[in-house]
N, CA, C and O of each residue as an XYZ file, in Angstrom:
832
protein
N       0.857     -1.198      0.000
C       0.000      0.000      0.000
C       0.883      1.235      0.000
O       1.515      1.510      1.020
N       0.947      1.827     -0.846
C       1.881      3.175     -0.889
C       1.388      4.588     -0.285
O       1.426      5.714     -0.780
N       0.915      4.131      0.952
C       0.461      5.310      1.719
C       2.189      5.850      1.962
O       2.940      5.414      2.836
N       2.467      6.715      1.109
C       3.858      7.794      1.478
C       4.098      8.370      2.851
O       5.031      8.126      3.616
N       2.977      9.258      3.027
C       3.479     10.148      4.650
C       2.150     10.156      5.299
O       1.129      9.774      4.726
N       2.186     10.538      6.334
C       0.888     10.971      7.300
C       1.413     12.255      7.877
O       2.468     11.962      8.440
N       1.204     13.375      7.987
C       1.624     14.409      8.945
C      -0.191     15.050      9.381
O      -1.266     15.158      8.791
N       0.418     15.362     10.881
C       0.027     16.002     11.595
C      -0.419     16.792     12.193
O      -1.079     16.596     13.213
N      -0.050     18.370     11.474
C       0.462     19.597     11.462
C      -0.209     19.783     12.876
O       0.553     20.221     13.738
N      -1.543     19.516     13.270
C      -2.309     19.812     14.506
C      -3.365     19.047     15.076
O      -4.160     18.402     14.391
N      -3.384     19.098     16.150
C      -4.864     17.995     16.949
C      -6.063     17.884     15.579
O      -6.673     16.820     15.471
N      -6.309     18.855     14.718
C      -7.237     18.863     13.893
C      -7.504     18.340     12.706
O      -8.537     18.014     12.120
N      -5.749     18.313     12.335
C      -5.854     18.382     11.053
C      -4.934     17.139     10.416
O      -4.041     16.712     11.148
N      -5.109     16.502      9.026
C      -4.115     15.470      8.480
C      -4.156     15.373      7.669
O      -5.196     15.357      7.011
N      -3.038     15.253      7.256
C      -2.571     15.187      5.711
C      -1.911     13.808      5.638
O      -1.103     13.363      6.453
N      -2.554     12.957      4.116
C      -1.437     11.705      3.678
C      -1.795     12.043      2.378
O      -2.676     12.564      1.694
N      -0.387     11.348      2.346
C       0.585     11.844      0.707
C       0.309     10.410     -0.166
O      -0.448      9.829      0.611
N       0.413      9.873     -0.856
C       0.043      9.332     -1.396
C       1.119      8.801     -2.346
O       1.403      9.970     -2.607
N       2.223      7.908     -3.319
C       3.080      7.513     -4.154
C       2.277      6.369     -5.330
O       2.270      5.161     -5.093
N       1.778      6.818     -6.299
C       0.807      6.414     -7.343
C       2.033      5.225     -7.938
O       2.989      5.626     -8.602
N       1.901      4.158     -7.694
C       2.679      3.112     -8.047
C       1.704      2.047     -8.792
O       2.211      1.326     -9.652
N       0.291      1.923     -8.483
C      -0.468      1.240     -8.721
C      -0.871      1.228    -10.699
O      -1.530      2.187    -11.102
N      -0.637      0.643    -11.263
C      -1.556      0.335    -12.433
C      -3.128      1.216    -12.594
O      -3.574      1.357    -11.456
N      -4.015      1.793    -13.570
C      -4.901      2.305    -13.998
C      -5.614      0.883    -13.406
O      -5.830      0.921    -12.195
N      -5.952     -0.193    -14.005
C      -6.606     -1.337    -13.618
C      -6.957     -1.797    -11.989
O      -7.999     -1.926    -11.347
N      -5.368     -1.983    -11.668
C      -5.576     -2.125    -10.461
C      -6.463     -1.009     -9.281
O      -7.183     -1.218     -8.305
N      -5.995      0.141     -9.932
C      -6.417      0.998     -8.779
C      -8.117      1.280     -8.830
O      -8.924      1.467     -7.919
N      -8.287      1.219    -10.421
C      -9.552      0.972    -10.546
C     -10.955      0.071     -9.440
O     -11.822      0.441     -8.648
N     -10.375     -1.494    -10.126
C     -10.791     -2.335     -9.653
C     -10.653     -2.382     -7.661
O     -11.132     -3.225     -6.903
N      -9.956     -1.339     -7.374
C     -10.406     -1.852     -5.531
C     -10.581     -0.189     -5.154
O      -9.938      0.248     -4.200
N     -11.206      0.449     -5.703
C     -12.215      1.465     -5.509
C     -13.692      1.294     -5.699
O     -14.069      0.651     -6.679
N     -14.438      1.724     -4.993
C     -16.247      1.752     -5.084
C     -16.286      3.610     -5.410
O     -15.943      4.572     -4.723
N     -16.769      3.505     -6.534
C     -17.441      5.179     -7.384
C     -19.005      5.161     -7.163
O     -19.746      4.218     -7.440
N     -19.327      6.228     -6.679
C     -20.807      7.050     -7.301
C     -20.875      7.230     -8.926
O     -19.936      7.414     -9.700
N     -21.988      7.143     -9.149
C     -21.999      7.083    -10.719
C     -21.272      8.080    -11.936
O     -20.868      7.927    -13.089
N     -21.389      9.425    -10.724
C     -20.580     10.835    -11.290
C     -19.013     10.509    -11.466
O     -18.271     10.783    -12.410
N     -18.789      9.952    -10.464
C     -17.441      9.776    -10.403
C     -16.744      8.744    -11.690
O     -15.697      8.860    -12.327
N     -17.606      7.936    -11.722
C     -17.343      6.898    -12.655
C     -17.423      7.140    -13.804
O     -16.771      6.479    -14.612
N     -18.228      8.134    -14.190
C     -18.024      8.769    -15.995
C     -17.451      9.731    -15.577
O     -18.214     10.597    -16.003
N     -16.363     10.479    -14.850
C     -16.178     11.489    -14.753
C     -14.167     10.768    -15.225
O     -13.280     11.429    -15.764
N     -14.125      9.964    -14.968
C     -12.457      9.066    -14.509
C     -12.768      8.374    -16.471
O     -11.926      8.269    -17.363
N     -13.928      8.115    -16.504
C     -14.157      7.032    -17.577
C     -13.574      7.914    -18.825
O     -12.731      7.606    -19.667
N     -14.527      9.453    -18.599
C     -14.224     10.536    -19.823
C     -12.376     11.065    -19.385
O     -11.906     11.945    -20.106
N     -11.955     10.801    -18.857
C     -10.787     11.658    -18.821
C      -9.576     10.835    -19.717
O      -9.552      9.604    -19.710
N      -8.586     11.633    -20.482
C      -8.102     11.437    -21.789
C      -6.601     11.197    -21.349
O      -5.788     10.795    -22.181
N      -6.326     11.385    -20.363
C      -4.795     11.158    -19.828
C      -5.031      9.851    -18.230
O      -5.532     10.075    -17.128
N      -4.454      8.630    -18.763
C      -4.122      7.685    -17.393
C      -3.305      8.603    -16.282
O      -3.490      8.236    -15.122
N      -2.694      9.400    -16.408
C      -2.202      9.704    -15.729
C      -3.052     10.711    -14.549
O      -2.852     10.992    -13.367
N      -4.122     11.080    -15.598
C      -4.612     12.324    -14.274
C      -6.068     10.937    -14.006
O      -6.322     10.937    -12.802
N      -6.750     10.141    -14.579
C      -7.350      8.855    -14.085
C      -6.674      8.139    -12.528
O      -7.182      7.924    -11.428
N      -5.407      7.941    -13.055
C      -4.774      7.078    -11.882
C      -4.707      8.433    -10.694
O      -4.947      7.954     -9.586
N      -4.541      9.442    -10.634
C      -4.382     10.277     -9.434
C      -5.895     10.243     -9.267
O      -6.280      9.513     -8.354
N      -6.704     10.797     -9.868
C      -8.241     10.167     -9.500
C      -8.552      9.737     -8.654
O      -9.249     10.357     -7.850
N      -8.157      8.440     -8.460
C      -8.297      7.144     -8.163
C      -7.439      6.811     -7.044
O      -7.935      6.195     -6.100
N      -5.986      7.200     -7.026
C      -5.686      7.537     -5.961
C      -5.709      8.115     -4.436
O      -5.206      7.825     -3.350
N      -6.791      9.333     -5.109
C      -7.415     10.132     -4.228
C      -8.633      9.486     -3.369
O      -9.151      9.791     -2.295
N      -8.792      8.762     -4.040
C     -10.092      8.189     -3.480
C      -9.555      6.550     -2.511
O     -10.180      6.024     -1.590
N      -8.373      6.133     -3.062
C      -7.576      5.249     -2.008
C      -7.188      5.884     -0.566
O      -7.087      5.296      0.510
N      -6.944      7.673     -0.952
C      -6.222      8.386      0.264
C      -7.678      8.280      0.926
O      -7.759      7.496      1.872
N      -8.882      8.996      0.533
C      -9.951      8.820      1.399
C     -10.293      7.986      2.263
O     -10.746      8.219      3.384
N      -9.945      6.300      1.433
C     -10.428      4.797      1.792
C      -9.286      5.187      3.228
O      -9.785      4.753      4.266
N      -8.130      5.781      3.428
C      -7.183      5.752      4.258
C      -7.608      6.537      5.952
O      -7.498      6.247      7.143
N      -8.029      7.441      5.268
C      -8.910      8.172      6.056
C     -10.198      7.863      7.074
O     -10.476      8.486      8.099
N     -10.868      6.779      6.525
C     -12.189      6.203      6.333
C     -13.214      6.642      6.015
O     -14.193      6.611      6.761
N     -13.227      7.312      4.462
C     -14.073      7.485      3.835
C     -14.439      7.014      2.820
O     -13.999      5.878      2.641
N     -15.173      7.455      1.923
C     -15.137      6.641      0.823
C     -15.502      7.794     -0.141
O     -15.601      8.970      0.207
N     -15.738      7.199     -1.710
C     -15.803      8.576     -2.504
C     -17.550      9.177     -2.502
O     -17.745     10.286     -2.999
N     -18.320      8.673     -2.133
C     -19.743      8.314     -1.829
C     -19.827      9.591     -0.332
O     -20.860     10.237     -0.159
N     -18.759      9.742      0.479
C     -19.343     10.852      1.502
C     -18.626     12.114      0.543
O     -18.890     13.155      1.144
N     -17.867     12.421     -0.641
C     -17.300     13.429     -1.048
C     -18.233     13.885     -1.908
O     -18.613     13.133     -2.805
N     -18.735     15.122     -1.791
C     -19.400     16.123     -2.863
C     -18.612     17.470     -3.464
O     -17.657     17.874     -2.801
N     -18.860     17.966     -4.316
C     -18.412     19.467     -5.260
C     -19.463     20.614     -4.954
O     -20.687     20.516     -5.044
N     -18.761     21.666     -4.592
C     -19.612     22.959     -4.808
C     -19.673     23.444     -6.673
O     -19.060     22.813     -7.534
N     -20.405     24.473     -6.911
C     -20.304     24.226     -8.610
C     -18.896     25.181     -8.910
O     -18.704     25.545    -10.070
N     -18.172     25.472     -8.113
C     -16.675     26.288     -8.100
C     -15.668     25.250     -8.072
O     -14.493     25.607     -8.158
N     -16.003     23.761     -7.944
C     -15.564     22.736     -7.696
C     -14.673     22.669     -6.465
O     -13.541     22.194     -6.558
N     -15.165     23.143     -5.287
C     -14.568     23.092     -4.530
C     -15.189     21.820     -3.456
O     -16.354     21.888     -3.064
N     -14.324     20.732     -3.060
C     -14.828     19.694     -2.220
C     -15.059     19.566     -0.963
O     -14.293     20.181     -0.221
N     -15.950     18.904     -0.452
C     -16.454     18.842      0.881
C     -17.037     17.470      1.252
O     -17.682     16.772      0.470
N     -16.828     17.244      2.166
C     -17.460     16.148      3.322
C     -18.574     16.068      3.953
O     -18.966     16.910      4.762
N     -19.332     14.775      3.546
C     -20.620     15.172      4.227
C     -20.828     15.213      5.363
O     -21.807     15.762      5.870
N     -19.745     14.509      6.085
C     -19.890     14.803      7.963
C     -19.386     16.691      8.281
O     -19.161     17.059      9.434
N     -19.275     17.750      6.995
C     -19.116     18.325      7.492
C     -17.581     18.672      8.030
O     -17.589     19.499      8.942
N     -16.174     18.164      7.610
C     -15.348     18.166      7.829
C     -14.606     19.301      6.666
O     -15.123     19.529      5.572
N     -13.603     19.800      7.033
C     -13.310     20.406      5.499
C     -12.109     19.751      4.776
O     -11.113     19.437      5.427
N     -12.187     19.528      3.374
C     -11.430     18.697      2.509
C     -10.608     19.632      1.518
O     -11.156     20.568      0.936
N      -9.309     19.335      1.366
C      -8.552     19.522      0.034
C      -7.389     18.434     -0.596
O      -6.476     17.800     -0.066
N      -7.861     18.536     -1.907
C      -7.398     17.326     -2.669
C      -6.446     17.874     -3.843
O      -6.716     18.913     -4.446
N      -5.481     17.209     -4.078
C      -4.045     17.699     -5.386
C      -3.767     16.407     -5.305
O      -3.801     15.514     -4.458
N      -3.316     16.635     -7.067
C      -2.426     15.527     -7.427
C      -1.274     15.771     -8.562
O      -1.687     16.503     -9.462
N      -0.191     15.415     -8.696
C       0.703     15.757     -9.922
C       1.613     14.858     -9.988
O       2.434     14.624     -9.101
N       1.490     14.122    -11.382
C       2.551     13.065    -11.495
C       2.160     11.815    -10.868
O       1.091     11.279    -11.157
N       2.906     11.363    -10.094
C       3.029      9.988     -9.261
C       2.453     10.240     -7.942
O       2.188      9.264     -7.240
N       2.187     11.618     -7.442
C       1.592     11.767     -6.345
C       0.556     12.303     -6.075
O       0.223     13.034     -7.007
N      -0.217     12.318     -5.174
C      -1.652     12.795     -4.953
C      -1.415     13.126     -2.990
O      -0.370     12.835     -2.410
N      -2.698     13.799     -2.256
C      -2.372     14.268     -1.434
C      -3.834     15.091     -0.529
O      -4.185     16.266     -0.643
N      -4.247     14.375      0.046
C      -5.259     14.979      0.966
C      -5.284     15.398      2.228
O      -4.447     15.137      3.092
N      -6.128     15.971      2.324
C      -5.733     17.207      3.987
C      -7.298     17.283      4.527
O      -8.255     17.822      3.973
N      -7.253     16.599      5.736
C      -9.111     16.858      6.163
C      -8.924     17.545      7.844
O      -8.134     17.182      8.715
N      -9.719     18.391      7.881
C      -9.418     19.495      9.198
C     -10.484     19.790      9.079
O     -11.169     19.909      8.064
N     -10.785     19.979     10.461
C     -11.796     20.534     11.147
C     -11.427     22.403     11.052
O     -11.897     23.194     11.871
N     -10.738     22.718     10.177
C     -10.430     24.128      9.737
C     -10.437     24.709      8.659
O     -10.141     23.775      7.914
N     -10.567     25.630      7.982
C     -10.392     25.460      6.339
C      -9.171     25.476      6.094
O      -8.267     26.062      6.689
N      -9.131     24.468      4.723
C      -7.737     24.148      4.495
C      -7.635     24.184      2.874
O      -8.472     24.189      1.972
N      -6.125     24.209      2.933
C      -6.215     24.015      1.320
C      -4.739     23.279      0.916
O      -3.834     23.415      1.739
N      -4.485     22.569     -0.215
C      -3.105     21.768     -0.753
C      -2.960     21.817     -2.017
O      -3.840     21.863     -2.877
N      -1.762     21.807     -2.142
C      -1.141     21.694     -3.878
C       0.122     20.907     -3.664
O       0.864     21.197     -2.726
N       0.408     19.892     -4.517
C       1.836     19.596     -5.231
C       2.155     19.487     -6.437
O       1.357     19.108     -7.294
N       3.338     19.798     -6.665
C       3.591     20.288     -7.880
C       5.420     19.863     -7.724
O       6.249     20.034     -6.830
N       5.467     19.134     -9.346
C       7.344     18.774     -9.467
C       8.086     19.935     -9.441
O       7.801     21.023     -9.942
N       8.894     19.667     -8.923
C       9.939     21.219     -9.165
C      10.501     20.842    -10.770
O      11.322     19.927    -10.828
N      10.211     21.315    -11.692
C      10.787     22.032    -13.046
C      11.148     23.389    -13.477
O      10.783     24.410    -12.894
N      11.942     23.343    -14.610
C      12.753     24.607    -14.699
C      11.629     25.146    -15.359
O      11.627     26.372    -15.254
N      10.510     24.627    -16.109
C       9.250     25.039    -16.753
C       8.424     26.517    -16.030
O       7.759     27.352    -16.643
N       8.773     26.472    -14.387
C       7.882     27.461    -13.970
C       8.248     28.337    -13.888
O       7.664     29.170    -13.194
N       9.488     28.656    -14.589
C      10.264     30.237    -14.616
C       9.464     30.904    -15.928
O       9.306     32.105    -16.147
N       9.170     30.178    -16.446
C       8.467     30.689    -17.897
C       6.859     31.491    -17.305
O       6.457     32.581    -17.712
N       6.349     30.861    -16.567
C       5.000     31.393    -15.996
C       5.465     32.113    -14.349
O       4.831     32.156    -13.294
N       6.281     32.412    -14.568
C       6.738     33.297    -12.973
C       6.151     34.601    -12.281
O       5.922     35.003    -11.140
N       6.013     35.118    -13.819
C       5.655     36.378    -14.122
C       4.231     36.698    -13.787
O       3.752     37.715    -13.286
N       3.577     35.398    -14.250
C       2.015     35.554    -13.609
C       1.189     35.083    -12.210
O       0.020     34.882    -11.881
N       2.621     35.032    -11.553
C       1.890     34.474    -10.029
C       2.746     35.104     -8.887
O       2.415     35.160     -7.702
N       4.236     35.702     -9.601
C       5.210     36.588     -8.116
C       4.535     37.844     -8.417
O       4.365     38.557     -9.406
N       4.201     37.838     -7.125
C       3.881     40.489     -7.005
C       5.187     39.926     -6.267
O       6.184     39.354     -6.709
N       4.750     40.357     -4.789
C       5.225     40.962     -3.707
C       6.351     40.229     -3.589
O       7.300     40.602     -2.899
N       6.332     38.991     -4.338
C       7.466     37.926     -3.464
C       8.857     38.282     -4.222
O       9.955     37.855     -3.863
N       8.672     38.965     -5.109
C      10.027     39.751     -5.915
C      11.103     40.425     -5.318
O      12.286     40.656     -5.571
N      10.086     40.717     -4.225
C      11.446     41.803     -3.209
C      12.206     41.054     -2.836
O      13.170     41.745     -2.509
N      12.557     39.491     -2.556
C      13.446     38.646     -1.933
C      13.955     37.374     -2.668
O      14.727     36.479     -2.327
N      13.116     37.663     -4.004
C      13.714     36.442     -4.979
C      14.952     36.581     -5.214
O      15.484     37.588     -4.744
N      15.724     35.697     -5.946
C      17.068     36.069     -6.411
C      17.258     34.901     -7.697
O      17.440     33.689     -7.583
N      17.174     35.524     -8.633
C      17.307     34.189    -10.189
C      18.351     33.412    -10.206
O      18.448     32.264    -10.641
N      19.262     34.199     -9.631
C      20.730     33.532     -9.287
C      21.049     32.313     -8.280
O      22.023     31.568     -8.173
N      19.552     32.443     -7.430
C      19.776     31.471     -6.206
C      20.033     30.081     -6.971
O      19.583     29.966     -8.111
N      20.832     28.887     -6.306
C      20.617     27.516     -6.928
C      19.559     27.006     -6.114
O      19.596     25.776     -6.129
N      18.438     27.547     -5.263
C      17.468     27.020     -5.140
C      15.963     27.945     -5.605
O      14.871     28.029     -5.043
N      16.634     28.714     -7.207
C      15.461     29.123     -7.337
C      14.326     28.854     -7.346
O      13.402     29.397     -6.740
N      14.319     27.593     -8.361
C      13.098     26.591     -8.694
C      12.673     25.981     -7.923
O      11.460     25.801     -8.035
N      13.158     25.521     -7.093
C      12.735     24.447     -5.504
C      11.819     26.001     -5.056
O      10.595     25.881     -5.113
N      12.419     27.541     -4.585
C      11.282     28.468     -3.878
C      10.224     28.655     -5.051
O       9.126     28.876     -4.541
N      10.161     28.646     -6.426
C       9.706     29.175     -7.044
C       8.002     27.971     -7.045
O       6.886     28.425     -7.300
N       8.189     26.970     -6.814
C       7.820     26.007     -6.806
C       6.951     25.357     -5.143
O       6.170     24.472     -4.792
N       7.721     26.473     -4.570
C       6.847     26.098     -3.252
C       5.994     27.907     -3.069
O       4.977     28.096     -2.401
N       6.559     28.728     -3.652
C       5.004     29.694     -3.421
C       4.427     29.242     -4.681
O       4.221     30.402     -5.036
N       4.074     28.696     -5.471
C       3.444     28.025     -6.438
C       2.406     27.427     -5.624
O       1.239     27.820     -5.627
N       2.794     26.594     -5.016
C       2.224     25.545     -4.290
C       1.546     26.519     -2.660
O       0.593     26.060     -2.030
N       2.002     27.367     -2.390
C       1.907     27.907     -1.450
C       0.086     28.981     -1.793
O      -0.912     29.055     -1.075
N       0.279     29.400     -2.694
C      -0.852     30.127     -3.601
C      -1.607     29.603     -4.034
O      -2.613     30.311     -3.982
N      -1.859     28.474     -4.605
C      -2.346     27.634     -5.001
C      -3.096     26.620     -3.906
O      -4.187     26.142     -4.215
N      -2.669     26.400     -3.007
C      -3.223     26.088     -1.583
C      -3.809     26.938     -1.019
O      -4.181     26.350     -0.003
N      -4.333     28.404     -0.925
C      -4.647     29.268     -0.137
C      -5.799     29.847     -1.667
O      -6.817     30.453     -1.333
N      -5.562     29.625     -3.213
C      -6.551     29.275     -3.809
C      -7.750     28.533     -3.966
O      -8.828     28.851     -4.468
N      -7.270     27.258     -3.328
C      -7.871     26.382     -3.128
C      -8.677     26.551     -1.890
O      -9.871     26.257     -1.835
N      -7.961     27.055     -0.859
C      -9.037     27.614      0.669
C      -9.887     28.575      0.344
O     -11.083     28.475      0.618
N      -9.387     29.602     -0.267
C     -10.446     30.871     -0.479
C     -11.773     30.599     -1.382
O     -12.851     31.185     -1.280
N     -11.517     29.838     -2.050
C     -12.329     29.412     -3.402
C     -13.584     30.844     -3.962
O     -14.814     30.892     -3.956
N     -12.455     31.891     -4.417
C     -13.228     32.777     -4.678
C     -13.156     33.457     -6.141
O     -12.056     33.844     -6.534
N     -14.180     33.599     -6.875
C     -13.975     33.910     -8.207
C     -13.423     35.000     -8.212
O     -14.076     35.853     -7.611
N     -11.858     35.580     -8.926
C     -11.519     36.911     -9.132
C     -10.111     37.021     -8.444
O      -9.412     38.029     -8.555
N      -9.730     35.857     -7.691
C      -8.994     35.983     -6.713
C      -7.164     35.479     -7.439
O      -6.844     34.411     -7.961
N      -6.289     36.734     -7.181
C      -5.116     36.952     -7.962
C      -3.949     35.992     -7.590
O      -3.457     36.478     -6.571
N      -3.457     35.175     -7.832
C      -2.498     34.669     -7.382
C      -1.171     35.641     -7.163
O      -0.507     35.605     -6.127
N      -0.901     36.441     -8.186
C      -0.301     38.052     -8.197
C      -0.026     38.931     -7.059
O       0.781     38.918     -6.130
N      -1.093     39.798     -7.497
C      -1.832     40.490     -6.949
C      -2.469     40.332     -5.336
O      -2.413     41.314     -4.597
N      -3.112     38.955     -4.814
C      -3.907     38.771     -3.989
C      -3.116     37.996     -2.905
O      -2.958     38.646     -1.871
N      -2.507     36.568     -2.913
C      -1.809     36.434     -2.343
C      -0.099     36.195     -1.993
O       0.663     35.549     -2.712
N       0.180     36.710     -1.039
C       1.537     37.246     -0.466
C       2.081     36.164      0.608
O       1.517     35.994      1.689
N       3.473     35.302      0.117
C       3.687     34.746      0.878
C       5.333     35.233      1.674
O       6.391     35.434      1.078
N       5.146     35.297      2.750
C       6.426     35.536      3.527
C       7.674     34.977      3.394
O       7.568     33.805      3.033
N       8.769     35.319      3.531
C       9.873     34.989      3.252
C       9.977     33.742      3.682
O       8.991     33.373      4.321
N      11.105     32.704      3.516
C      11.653     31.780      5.203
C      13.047     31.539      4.731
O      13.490     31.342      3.599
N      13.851     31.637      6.371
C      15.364     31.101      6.330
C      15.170     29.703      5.484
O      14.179     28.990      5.329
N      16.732     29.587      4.924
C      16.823     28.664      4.456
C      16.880     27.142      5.825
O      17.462     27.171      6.910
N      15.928     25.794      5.126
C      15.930     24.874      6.129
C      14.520     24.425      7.053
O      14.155     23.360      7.550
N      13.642     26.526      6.983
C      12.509     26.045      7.297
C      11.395     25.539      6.687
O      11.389     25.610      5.458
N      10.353     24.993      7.286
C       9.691     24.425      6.397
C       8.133     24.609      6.864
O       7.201     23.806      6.851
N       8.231     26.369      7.401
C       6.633     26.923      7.878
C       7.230     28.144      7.295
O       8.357     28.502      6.953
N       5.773     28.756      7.320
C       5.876     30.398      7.180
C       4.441     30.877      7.503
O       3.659     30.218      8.189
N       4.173     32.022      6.979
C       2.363     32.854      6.760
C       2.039     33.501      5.802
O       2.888     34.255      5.327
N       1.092     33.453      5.367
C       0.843     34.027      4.127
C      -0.056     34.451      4.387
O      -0.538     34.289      5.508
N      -0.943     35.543      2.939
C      -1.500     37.026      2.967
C      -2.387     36.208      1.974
O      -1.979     35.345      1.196
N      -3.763     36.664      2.151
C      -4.612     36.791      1.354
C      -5.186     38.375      1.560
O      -5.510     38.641      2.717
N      -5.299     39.136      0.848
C      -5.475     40.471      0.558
C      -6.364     40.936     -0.310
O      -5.867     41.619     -1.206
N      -7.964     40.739     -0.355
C      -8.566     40.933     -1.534
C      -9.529     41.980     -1.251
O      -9.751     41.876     -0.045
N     -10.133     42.816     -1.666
C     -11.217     43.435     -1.294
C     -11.524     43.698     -0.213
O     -12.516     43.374      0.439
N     -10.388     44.507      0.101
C     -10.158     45.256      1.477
C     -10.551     44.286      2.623
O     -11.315     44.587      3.540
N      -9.993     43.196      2.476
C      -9.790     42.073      3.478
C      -8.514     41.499      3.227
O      -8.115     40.851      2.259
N      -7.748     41.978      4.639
C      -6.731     41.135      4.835
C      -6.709     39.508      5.880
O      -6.372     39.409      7.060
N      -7.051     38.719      5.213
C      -6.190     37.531      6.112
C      -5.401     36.623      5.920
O      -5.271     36.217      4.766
N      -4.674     36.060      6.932
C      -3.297     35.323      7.302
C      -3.841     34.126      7.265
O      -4.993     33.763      7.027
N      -2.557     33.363      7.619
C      -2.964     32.087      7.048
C      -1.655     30.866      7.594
O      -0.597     31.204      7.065
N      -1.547     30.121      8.110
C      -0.549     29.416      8.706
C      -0.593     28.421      7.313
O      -1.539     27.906      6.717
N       1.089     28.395      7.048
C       1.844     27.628      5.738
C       2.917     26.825      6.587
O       3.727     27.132      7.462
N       2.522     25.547      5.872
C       3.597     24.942      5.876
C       4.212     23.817      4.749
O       3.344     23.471      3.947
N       5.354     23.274      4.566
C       5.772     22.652      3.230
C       6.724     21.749      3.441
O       7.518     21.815      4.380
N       6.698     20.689      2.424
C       8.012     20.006      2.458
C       8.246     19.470      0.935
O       7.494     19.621     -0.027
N       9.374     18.869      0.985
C      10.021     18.572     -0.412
C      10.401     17.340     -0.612
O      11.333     16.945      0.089
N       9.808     16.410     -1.594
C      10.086     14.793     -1.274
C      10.447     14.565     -3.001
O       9.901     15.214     -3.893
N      11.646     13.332     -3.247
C      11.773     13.074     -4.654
C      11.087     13.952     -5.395
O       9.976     13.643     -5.826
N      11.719     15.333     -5.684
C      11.824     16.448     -6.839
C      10.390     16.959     -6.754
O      10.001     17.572     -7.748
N       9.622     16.829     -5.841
C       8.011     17.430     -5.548
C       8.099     18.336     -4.199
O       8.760     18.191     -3.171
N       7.225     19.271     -4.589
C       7.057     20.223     -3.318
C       5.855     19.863     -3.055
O       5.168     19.307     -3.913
N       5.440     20.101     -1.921
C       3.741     20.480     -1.303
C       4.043     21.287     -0.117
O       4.883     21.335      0.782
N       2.853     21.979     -0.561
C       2.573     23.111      0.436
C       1.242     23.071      1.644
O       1.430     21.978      2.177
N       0.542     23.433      2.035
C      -0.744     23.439      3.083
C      -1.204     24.505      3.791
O      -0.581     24.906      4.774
N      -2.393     25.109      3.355
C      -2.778     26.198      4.607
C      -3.798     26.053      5.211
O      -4.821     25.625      4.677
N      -3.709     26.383      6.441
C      -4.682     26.251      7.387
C      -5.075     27.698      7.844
O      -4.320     28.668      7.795
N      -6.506     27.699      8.345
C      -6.915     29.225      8.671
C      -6.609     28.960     10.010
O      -6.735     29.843     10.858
């Protein structure tokens, strides 16, 4: 069973990571789908984003849920029917769920040299402390990626800037927390971040 990690972050909250090793077939066959779900995996055109799918719904089985208590808002944002709050990512070989009794949000994403090309449309503020020169550009560039994108995923609000809107704080090299800014419409709030870095993947997590 390639349950990867379990973390902790708080009495509330948990995250497991997930290492997609399994076959399309296999992972298929020892999942139970709602009918949505099942033409939803059936229509999709890449095994690769099928098998994270499917994955996700193994991390649930881990949890003790199943895909049958998970519903969508029409922003596609997911939720629990006991009422718990849910966020779900997947990229590549890994997938990754987070259920808290807080709002939460997750992203992972490979570190590639690819995201210097789209840099431009997701650093404002975080420019004041970048450095292109660093040899860990792409590893930071790649965790406020993931850092924004997680706090996208919490806010779930149409209009909302990755740019522009949210601001993530510096960190010494080594740590692996920080806080971040959501700033939209004359609302500022914070946001507890934290991240780690496993075989050439970042993930990030915020909690309110």
């Amino acid at each position: 069973m390639p349950l990867y990690r379990t973390i902790s972050p708080n009495s509330q909250t948990t995250v497991k990571i997930w290492k997609i090793e399994e076959s399309y077939d296999d992972l298929f066959q020892s999942v139970s789908l709602k009918p949505e779900s099942l033409q939803r995996v059936l229509g999709m055109k890449s095994e690769l984003h099928q098998r994270g799918f499917l994955s996700v719904r193994k991390l649930l089985e881990a949890f003790g849920y199943s895909d049958f208590d998970l519903f969508y808002e029409a922003c596609g944002k997911p939720h629990l029917k006991d009422g718990k709050h849910i966020s779900i990512t997947h990229s590549f070989n890994f997938s990754a769920v987070i259920i808290s009794d807080r709002i939460i949000g997750i992203d992972i994403e490979k570190q590639r040299d690819k995201i210097t090309i789209i840099a431009h449309k997701f650093i404002g503020y975080e420019d004041q402390y970048l450095n292109k020169n660093d040899a860990d550009y792409i590893k930071k560039l790649t965790a406020i990626w993931c850092v924004k994108e997680s706090l996208y995923k919490l806010y779930a609000t149409p209009g909302l800037s990755f740019k522009k809107h949210c601001l993530v704080i510096p960190v010494s090299d080594n740590e692996a927390e920080t806080v971040a800014w959501i700033d939209y419409e004359n609302e500022k709030r914070k946001y507890h971040i934290q991240f780690l870095e496993f075989e050439g993947f970042a993930c990030a997590f915020a909690i309110s």
